[in-house]
N, C-alpha and C positions, 0 to 999 in steps of 0.2 A: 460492573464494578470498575474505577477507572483508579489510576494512581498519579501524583505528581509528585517528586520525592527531590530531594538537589543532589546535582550529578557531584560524584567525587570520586576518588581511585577505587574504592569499593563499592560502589553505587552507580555502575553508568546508569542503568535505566533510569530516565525522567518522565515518562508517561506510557502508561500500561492503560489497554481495556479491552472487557471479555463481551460488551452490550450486555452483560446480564443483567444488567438491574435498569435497563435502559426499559419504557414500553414500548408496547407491541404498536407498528404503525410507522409515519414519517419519520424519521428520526430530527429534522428542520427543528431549531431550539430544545432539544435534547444535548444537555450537558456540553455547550455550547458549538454544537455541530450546526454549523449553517448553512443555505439553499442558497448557493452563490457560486452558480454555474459558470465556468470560463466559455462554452461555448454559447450560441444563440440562442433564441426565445424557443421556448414548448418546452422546456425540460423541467422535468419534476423531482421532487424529492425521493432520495433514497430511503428505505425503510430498516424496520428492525421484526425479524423473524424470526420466529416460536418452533417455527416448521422443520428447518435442517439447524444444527450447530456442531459444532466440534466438541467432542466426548460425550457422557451420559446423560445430560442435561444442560438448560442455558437456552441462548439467544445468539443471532448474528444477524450482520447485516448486508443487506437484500439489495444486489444491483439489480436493478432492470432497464430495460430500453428506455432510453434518451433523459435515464434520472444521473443527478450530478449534486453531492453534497461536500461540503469543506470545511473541518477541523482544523481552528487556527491554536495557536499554541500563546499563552502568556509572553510575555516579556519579550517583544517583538527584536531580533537582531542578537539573544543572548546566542543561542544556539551554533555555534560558529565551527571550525576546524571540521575534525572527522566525527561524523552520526550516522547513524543507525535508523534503520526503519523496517522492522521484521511483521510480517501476518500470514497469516495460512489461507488461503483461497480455494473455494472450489465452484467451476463452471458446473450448474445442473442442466442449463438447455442452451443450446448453441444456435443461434440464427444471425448471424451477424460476423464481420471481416473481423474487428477487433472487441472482446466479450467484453474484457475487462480493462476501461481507461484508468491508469493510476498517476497522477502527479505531485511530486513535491518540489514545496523551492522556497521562498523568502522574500520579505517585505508583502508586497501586497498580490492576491490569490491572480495568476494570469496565466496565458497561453504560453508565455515563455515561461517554462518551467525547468528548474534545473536539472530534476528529472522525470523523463516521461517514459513509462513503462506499458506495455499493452500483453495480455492474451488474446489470441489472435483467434481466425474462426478453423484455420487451418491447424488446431491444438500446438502452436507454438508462441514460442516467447519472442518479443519484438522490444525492442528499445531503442530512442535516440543518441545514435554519436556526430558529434559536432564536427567531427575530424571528418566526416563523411557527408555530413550534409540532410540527412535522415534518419529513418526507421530502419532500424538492421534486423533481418530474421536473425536467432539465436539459435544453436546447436541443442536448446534444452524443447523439449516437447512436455506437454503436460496431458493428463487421461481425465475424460470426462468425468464428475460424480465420484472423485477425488480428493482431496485434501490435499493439497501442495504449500510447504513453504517456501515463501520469497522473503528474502534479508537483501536490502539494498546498503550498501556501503556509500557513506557520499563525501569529500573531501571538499569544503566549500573554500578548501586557500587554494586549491590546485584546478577546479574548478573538473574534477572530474569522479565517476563512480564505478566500482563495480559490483558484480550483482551475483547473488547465491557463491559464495566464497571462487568467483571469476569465472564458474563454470559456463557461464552462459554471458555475462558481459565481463569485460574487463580495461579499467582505465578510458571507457566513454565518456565524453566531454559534455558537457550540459548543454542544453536547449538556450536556455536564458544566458549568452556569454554576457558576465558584467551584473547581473539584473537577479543576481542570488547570494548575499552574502553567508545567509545564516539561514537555519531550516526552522520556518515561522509556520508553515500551515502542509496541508497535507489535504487531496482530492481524491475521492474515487466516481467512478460514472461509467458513463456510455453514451457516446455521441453518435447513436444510431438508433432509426426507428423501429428495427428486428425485434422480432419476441425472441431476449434472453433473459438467462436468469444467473446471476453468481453470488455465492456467499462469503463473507470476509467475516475471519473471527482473530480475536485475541492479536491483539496489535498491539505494538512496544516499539519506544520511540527511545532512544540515549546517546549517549556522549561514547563515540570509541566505534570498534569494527562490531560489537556484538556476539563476539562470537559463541554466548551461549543461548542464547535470545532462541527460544522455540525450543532448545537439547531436552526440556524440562517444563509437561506442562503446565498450569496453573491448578488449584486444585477443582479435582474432578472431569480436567483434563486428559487427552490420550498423549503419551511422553511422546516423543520422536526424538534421531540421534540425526544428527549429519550424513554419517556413512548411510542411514536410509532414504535421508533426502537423496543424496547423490544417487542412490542403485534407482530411488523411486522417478525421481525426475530425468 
């Protein structure tokens, strides 16, 4: 079940989805999620699975080794200032440096991304600051065959994000200096030929920092509060 609603003082969220109504399989032309890998040839499509999800029933979607899929969002350049980008992840099998590639950024799907986020193989959190040049390891760890949520905060006039209310990034600078006005699309993958597996469920995209985005979950959902994210992560 997916949502698109217009963003307004009581409405940040603009795009919500749980893959429940998505089939089982490729997710590639699924609700307009497309196989439009940033990195080279041999990478496959990301799926939608029956197998693990978040709460008592449902669907999620299924990273594996060296698949790479890309949800672009309507009205290319609307999305501007400060947005939001919240989902819950969970690593099931680990073989590989970085489990889970995440990218978001604007105008057209590329390497320069404004922001790049990774779980790592060493169960930590990794993201790009500009101000540094790279990949920064993060103070936040995360537990294998878990559930974790990530809320990325992104300020596309200042050109910078923080991550899980700062705990683990804070005011890092984008990958794409210049090459991100507005948040148009959104990646996940894995640029690795490892046997991993990770699950991503209930995704929410808005206008503002989000700060309840995941407090509350969808229905037939399991709730999470912040204060647990923080003890849990």
């Amino acid at each position: 079940m997916f949502i698109i609603s217009p963003t307004s003082i009581f409405a940040q969220k603009w795009y919500s989805e749980d893959f429940d109504g998505f089939k089982v399989g490729k997710i590639d032309g699924q609700e307009d999620w497309i196989f439009e890998p940033i990195a080279g040839g041999g990478r496959v499509s990301l799926e939608i699975s029956k197998d693990v999800f978040r709460g008592n029933s449902g669907k999620s979607l299924k990273v594996i080794s060296n698949s790479m899929c890309s949800k672009k969002f309507p009205n290319q350049g609307k999305h501007k200032g400060v947005q939001y980008v919240s989902y819950f992840a969970r690593v099931e099998k680990l073989g590989a440096d970085a489990v889970l590639q995440n990218y978001i950024g604007g105008k057209n799907v590329k390497w320069q991304a404004a922001v790049v986020f990774n779980m790592t193989g060493s169960l930590k959190i990794s993201a790009f600051d500009g101000k540094k040049g790279g990949m920064q390891e993060t103070p936040v760890s995360y537990t294998l065959k878990e559930w974790h949520h990530i809320r990325i905060v992104i300020n596309f006039d200042d050109e910078i994000y923080n991550f899980n209310n700062e705990l683990a990034a804070k005011d890092f600078t984008f990958r794409g200096a210049g090459q991100n006005p507005s948040l148009d699309w959104i990646t996940f993958g894995l640029n690795h030929p490892r046997v991993i597996v990770v699950y991503v469920d209930d995704l929410e995209v808005g206008e503002g920092e989000g700060e309840e985005a995941g407090a509350v979950g969808l229905e037939g959902k399991l709730p999470i509060t912040w204060s647990k994210v923080k003890n849990r992560l």
